[in-house]
C-alpha positions as CSV (number, residue, x, y, z in Angstrom):
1,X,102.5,133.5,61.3
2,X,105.3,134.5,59.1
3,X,106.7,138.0,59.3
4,X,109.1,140.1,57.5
5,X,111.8,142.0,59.1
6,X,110.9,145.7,59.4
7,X,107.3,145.0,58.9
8,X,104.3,145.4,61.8
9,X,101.0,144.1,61.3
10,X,99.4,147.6,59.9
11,X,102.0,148.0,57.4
12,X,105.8,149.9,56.8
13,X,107.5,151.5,59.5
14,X,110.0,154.9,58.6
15,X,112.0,155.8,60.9
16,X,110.9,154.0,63.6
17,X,106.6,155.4,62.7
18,X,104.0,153.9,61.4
19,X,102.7,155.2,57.8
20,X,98.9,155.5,57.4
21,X,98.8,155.4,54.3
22,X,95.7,154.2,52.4
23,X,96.8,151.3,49.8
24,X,95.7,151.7,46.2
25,X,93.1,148.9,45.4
26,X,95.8,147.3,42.8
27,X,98.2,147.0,45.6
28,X,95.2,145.7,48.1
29,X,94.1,143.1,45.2
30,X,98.3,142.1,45.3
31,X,97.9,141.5,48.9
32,X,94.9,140.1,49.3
33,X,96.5,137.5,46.5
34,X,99.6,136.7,48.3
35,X,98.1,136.4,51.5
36,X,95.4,133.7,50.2
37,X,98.4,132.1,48.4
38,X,100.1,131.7,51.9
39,X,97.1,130.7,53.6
40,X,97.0,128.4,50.9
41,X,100.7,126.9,50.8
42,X,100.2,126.8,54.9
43,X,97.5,124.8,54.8
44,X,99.4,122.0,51.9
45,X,101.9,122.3,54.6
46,X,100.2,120.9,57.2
47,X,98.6,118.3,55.2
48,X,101.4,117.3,53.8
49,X,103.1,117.2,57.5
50,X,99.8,115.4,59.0
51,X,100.2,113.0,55.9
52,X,103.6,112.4,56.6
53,X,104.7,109.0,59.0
54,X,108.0,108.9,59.3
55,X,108.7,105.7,61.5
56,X,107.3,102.8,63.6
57,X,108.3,104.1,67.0
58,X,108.6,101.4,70.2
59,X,109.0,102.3,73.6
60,X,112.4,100.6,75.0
61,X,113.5,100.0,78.4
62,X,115.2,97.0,78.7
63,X,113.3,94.8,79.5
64,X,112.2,91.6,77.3
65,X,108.4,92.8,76.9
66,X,109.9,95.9,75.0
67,X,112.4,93.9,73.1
68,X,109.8,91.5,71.9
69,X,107.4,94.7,71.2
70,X,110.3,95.6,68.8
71,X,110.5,92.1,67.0
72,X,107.1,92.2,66.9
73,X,107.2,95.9,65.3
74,X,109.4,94.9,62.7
75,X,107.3,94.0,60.0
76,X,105.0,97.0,60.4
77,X,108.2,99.2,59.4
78,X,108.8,96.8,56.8
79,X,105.5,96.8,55.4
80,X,106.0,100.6,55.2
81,X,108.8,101.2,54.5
82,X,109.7,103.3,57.1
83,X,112.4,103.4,59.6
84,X,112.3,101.5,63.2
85,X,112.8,103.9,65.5
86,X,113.4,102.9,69.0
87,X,112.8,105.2,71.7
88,X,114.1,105.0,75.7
89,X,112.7,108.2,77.9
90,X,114.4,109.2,81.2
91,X,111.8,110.1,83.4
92,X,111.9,113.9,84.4
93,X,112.3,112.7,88.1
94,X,115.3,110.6,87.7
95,X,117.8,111.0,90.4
96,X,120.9,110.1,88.7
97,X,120.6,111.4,84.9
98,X,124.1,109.7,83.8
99,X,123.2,106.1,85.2
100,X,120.0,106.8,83.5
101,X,121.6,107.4,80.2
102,X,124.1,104.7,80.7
103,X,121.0,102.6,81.3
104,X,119.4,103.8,77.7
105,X,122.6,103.4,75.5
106,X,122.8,99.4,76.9
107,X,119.0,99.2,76.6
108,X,119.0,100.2,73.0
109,X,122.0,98.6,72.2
110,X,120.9,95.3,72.9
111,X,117.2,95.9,71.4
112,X,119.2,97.0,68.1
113,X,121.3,94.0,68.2
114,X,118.2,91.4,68.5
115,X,116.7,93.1,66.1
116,X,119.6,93.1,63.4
117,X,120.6,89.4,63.9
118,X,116.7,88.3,62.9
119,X,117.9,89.6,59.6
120,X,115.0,91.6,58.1
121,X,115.8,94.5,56.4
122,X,114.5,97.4,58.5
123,X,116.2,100.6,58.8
124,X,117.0,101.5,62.6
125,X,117.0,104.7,64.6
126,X,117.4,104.9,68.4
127,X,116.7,108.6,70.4
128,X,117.1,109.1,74.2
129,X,114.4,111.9,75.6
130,X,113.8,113.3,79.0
131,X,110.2,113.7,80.2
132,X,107.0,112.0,81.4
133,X,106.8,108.5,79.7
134,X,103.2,108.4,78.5
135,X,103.5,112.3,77.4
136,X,106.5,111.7,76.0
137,X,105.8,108.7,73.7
138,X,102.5,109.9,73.0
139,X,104.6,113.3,71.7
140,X,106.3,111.0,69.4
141,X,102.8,109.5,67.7
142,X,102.4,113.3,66.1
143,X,105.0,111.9,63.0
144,X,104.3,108.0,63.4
145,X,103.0,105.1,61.5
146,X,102.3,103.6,64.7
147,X,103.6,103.3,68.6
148,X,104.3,99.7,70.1
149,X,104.8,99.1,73.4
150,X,106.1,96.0,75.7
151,X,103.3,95.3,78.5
152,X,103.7,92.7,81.2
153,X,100.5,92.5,82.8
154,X,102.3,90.6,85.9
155,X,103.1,93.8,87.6
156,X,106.9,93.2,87.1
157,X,109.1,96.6,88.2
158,X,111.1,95.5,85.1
159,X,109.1,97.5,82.5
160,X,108.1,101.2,82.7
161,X,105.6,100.3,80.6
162,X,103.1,97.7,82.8
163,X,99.5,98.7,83.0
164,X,97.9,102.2,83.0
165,X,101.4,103.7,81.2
166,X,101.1,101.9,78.4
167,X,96.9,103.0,78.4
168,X,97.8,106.5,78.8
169,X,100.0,106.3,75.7
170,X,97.0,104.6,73.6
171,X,94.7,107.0,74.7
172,X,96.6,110.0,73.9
173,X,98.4,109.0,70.7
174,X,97.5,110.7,67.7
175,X,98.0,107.7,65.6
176,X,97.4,103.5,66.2
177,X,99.1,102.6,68.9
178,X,100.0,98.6,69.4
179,X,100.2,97.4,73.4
180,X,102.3,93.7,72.9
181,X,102.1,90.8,75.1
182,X,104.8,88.4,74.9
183,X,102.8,84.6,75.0
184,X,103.6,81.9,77.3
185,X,106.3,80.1,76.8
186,X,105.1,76.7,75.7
187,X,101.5,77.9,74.8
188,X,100.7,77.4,71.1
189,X,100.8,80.0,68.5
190,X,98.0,81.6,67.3
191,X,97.1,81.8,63.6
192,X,94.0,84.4,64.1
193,X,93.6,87.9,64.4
194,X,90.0,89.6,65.5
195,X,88.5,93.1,64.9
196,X,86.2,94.4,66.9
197,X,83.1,95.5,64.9
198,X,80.9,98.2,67.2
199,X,80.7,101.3,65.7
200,X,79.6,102.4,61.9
201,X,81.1,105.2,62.0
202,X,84.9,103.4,62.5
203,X,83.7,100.0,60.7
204,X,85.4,100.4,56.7
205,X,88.6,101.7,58.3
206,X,88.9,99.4,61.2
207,X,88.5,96.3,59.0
208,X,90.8,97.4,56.6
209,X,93.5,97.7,58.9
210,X,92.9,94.3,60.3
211,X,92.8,92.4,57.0
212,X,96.5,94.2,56.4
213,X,97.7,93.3,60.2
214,X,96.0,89.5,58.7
215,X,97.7,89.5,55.4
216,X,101.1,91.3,57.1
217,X,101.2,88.1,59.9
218,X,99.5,85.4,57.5
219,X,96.6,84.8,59.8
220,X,92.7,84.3,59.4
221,X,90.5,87.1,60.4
222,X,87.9,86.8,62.9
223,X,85.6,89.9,62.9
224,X,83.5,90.4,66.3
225,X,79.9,91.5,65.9
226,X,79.1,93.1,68.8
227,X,75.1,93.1,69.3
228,X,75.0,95.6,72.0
229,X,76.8,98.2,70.6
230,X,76.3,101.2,68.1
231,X,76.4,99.1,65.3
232,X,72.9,97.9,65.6
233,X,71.8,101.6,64.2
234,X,72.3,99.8,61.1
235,X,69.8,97.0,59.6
236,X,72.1,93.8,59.6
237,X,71.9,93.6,55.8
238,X,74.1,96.8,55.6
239,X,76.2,95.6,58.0
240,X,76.5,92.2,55.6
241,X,77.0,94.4,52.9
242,X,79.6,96.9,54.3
243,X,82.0,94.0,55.9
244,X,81.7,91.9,52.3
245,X,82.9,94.9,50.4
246,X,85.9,95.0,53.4
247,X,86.4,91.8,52.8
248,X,86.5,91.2,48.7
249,X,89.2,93.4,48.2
250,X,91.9,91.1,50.5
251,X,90.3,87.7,48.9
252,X,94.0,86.1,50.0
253,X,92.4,86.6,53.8
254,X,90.3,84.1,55.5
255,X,87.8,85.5,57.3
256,X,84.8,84.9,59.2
257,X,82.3,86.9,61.0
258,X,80.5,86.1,64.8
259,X,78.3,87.4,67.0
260,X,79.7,88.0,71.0
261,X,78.8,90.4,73.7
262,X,79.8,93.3,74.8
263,X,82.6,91.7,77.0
264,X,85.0,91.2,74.7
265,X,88.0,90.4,77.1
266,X,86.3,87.6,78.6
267,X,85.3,86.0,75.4
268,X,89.3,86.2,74.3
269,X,90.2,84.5,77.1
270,X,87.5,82.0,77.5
271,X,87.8,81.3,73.2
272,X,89.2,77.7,72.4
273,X,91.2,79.5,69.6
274,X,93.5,81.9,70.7
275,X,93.7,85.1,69.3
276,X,97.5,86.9,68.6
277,X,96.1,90.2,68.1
278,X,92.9,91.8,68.2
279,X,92.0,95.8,66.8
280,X,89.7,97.9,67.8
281,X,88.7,102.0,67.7
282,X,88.4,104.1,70.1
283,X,84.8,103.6,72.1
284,X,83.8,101.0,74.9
285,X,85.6,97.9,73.6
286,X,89.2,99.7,73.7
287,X,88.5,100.8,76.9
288,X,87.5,97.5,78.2
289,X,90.9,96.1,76.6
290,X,93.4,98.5,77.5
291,X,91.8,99.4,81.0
292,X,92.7,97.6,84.1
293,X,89.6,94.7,83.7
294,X,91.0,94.0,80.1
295,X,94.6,93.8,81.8
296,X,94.0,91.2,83.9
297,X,91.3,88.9,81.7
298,X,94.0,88.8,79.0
299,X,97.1,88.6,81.0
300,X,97.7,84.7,80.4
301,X,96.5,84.9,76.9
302,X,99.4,86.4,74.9
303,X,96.6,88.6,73.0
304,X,98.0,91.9,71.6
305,X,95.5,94.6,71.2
306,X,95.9,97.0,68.3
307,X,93.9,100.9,68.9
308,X,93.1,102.2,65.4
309,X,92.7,106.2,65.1
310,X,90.6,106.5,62.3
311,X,91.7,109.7,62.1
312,X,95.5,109.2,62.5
């Protein structure tokens, strides 16, 4: 709460003493006016500040899973034009702050360099912080378009970001947050991307950010069904009807619709297409993907997964 200088919460001070003085309804009108004009203003600030996404951030620590996280996160800056910002934390409990700085500036500076010689035009920032790593990415989502991170599901000491790090983040994040597996070398590329259909609540917002991840990465859409999920509250023709309006409006989109399980991990990695990236909401599918089962069933696949906050 803003407050001027001189000024308690009751009223004037004079000489170091409050005044009790009763205010004249005119003058209580005035400041029952001003104050509903800064409660107003307040609240157009926050909007405007929840509103605002300032960049796509990715989590950097030098090793290749984050620097193909940032190739990957290219095109969603692009797409919004909105700075790439590149972010390496030092953990709070680093012995040695200066190697771990050292260690940063090389990191970013190589990530930077990949990045410029692809030759897209992307604007790029790059910040050092000092904390927690999930905490502190998942600080950063507050004013981002969207949070990428590197994950090698091999266990490899290489990345900060293996495993249950890079879940904490997506949990967390107060806006979508992409976890990015690099695929085989050698294994073919994938021209499909799926959304993960279990929930009505989430369903218009969730499909529309897939068919823009589809039209972004010129790839077919492949929405999942899932029969034992919430979305069976609603008769199957307004299901129909809800995913055809989705889908009319991005008529440059293949898509198709199918009906799997529940077990959406294993049906990724036991699909004869493969899949690059696959979105979901928050609920029981995300947590499947992102938790440790979902880890190790798409390991080999190259499968990104995408967590869309509705909300964020």
């Amino acid at each position: 709460m803003e407050r001027l200088v001189g000024e308690g919460p009751l009223g004037p001070r004079e000489g170091g003493r409050r005044q009790h003085r009763r205010p004249s309804p005119s003058n209580t009108v005035e400041r029952l006016r001003k104050c509903h004009f800064k409660y107003r203003r307040d609240v157009e600030r926050t909007m405007k500040r929840t509103e605002r996404r300032t960049s796509v951030v990715v989590g950097i620590d030098g090793s290749s899973s984050a620097a193909h996280a940032a190739a990957w996160a290219v095109d969603e800056a692009v797409s919004r034009d909105v700075p790439l910002r590149l972010v390496y934390v030092i953990q709070s409990t680093a012995a040695d702050i200066q190697q771990e700085a050292d260690r940063a500036e090389i990191a970013l500076h190589a990530a930077e360099a990949t990045i410029v010689q692809s030759g897209k035009p992307v604007k790029i920032e790059t910040s050092v912080m000092r904390g927690p790593v999930a905490a502190t990415l998942a600080d950063t989502s507050a004013e981002a378009a969207m949070v990428c991170l590197g994950s090698m599901d091999t266990g490899s000491r290489a990345t900060k970001f293996v495993g249950a790090t890079a879940a904490a983040v997506a949990r967390s994040a107060r806006c979508p947050v992409a976890i990015v597996r690099m695929p085989d070398a050698g294994s073919p590329a994938s021209d499909q991307i799926a959304v993960v259909i279990d929930d009505p609540r989430d369903l218009d917002v969730v499909v529309a950010a897939a068919l823009e991840e589809a039209r972004l990465r010129n790839a077919t859409l492949l929405a999942l069904n899932v029969t034992s999920s919430r979305i069976n509250e609603l008769a199957p023709e307004e299901v129909d009807r809800r995913l055809s309006e989705c889908l009319s409006r991005y008529p440059d989109v293949s898509s198709r619709v199918r009906m799997v399980p529940d077990d959406i991990p294993a049906f990724l990695a036991e699909h004869d297409t493969p899949v690059q990236l696959i979105l979901t909401a928050d609920g029981p599918a995300a947590t499947r993907l992102i938790g440790q089962y979902g880890r190790f069933m798409l390991r080999d696949t190259g499968c990104s997964v995408l967590l869309v906050r509705p909300d964020g």
